[in-house]
BATORVO-750777 format. One record per residue (C-alpha): chain; x, y, z. Coordinates in steps of 0.001 Angstrom, whole numbers. Layout:
<sites>
<site chain="A" x="X" y="Y" z="Z"/>
...
</sites>
This chain:
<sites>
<site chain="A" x="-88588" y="10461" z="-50287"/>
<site chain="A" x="-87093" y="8235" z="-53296"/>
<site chain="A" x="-87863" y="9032" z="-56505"/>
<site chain="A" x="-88604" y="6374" z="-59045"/>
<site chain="A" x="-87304" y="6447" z="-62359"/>
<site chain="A" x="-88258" y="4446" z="-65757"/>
<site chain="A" x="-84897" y="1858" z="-64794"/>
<site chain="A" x="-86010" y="1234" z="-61087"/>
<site chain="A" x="-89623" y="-730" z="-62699"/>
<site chain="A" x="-87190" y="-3041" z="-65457"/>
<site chain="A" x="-85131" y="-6109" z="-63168"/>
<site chain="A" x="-82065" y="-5748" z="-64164"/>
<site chain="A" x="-80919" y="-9262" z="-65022"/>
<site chain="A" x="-77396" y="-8936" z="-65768"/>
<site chain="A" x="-77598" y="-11364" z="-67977"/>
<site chain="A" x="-75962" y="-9544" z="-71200"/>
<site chain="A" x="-78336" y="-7342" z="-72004"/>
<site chain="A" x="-77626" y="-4295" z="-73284"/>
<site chain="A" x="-81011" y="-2134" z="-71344"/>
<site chain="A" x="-83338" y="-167" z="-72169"/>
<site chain="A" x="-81115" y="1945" z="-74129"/>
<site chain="A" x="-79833" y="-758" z="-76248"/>
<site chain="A" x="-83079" y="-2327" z="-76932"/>
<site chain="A" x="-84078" y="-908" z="-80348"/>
<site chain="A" x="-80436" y="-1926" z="-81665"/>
<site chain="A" x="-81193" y="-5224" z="-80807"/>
<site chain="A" x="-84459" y="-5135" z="-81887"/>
<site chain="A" x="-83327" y="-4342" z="-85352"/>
<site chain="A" x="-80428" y="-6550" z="-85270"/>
<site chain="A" x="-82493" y="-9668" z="-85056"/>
<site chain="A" x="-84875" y="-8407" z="-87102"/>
<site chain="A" x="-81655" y="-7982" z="-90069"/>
<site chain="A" x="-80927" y="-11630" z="-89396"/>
<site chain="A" x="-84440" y="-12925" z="-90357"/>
<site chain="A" x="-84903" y="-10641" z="-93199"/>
<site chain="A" x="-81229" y="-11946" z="-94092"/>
<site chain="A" x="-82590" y="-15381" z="-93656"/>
<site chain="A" x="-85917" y="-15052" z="-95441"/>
<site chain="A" x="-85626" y="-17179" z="-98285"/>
<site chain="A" x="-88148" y="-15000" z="-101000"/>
<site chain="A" x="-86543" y="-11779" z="-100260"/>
<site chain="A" x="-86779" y="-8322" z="-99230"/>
<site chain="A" x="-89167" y="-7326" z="-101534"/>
<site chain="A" x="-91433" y="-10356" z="-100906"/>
<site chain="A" x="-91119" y="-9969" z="-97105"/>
<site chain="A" x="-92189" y="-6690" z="-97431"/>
<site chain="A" x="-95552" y="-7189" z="-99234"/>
<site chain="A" x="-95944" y="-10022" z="-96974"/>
<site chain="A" x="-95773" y="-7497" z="-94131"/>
<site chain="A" x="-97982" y="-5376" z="-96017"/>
<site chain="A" x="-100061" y="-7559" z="-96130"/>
<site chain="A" x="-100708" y="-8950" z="-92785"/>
<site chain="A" x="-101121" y="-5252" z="-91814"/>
<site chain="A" x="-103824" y="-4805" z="-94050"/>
<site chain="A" x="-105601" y="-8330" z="-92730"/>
<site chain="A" x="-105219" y="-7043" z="-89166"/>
<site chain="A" x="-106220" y="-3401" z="-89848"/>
<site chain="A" x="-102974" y="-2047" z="-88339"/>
<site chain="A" x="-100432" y="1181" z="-89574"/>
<site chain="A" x="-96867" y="874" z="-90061"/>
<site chain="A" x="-95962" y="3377" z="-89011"/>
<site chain="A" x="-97555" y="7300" z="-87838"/>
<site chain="A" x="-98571" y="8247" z="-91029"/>
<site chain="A" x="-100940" y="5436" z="-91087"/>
<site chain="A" x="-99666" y="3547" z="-93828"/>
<site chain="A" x="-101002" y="413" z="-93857"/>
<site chain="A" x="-98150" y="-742" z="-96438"/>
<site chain="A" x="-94499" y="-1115" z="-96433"/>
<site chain="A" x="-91827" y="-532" z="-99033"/>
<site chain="A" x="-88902" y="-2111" z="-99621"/>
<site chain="A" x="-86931" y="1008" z="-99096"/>
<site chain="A" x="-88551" y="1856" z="-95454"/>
<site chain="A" x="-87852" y="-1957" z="-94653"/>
<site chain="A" x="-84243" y="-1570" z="-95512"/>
<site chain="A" x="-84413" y="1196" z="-92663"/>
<site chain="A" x="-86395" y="-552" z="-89979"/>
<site chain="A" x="-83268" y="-2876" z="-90034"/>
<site chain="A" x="-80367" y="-523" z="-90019"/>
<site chain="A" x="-79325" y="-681" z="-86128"/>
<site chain="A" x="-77285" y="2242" z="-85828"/>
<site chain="A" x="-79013" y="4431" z="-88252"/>
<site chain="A" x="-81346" y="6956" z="-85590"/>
<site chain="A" x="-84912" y="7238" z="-86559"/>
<site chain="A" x="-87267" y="4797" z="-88793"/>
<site chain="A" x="-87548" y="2082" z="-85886"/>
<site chain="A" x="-90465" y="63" z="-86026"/>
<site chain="A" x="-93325" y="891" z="-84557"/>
<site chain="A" x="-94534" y="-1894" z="-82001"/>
<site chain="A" x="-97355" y="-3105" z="-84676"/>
<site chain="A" x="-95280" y="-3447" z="-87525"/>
<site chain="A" x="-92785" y="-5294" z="-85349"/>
<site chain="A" x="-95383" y="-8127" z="-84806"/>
<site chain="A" x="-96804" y="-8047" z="-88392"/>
<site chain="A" x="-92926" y="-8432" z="-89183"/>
<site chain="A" x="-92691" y="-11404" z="-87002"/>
<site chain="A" x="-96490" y="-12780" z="-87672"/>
<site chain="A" x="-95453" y="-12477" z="-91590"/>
<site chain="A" x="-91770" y="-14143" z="-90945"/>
<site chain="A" x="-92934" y="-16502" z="-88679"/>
<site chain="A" x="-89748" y="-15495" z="-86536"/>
<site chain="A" x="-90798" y="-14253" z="-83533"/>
<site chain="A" x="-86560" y="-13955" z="-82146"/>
<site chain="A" x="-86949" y="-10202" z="-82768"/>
<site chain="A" x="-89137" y="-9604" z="-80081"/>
<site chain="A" x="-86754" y="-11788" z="-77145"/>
<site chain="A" x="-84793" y="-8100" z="-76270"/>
<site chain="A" x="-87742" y="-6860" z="-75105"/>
<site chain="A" x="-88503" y="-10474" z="-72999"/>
<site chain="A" x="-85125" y="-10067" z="-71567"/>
<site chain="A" x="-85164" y="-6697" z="-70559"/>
<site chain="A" x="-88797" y="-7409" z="-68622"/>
<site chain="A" x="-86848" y="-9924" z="-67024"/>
<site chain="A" x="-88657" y="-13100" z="-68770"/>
<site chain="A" x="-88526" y="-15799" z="-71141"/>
<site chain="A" x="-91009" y="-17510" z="-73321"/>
<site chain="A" x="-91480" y="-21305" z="-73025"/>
<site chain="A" x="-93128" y="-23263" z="-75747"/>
<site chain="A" x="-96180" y="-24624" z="-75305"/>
<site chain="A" x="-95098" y="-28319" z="-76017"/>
<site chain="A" x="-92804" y="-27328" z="-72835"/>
<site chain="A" x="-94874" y="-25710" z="-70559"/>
<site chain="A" x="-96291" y="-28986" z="-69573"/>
<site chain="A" x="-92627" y="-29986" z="-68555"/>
<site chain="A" x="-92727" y="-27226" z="-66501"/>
<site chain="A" x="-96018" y="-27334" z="-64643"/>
<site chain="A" x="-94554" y="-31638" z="-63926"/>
<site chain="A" x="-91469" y="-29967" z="-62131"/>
<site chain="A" x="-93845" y="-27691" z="-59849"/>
<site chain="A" x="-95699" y="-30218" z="-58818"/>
<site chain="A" x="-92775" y="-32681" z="-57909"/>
<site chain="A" x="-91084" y="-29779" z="-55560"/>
<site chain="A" x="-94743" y="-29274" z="-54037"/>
<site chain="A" x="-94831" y="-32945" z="-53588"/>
<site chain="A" x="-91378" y="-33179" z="-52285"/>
<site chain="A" x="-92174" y="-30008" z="-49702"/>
<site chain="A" x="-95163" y="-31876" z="-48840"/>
<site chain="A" x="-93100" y="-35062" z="-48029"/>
<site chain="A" x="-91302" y="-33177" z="-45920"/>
<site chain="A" x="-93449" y="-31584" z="-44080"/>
<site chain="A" x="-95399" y="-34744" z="-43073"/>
<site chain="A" x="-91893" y="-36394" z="-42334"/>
<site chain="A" x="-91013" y="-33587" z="-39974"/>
<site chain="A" x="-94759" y="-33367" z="-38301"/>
<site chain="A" x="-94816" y="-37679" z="-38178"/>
<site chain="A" x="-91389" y="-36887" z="-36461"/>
<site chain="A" x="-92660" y="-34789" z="-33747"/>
<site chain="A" x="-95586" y="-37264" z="-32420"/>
</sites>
């Protein structure tokens, strides 16, 4: 009998990523670069988190604080520091505020997936349907073949 463990369920895609153990370090990390790239500042970006949390109704964090300081930001993006990682909701209502969603692609990658565009996604349903065509092609050439 084989035992499954957490690692057997995430594809490992070899790709560069670090895993599952590396994935809140990374998380963080791209979270540093927006906050380094958001032009207000810290302060602003966190009373603009604050305050998508308290549109959606969400907590920060477990004490239920539906607010975050400057301070507790400055945490959420120290990647080697243990402790004070963002909870998954204030991860989005850092991203929804930022409109940067890049902190969230470790978390794509280590599921093993990758997030088109929409303007793109039609690009992509044109190429399925060309190899169906072409299969299709194919197929009758081989059956028109065999008559």
């Amino acid at each position: 009998m084989h035992q499954t463990s957490l690692l057997d369920l995430v594809p490992h895609s070899g790709g560069g990523t670090s895993g599952l153990a590396g994935l809140m370090p990374s998380i963080r990390a791209a979270m540093y670069r927006v906050a380094d790239a958001y032009g207000p500042g810290r302060k602003m970006l966190a009373e603009a988190i604050s305050k998508v949390a308290r549109r959606e109704g969400v907590s920060l964090g477990s004490t239920g604080a539906k607010s975050v300081s400057e301070e507790v930001l400055d945490k959420w993006l120290q990647t080697g520091a243990p402790g004070h990682e963002p909870n998954l909701k204030a991860l989005l209502c850092f991203c929804i505020a930022t409109q940067d969603f890049s902190p969230l692609e470790p978390i794509w990658k280590a599921c093993g997936l990758a997030v088109i565009p929409a303007d793109d996604l039609r690009y992509l349903r044109v190429g399925k349907a060309q190899v169906r065509l072409q299969e299709a092609k194919e197929e009758y050439n081989k059956a028109r073949a065999g008559l």
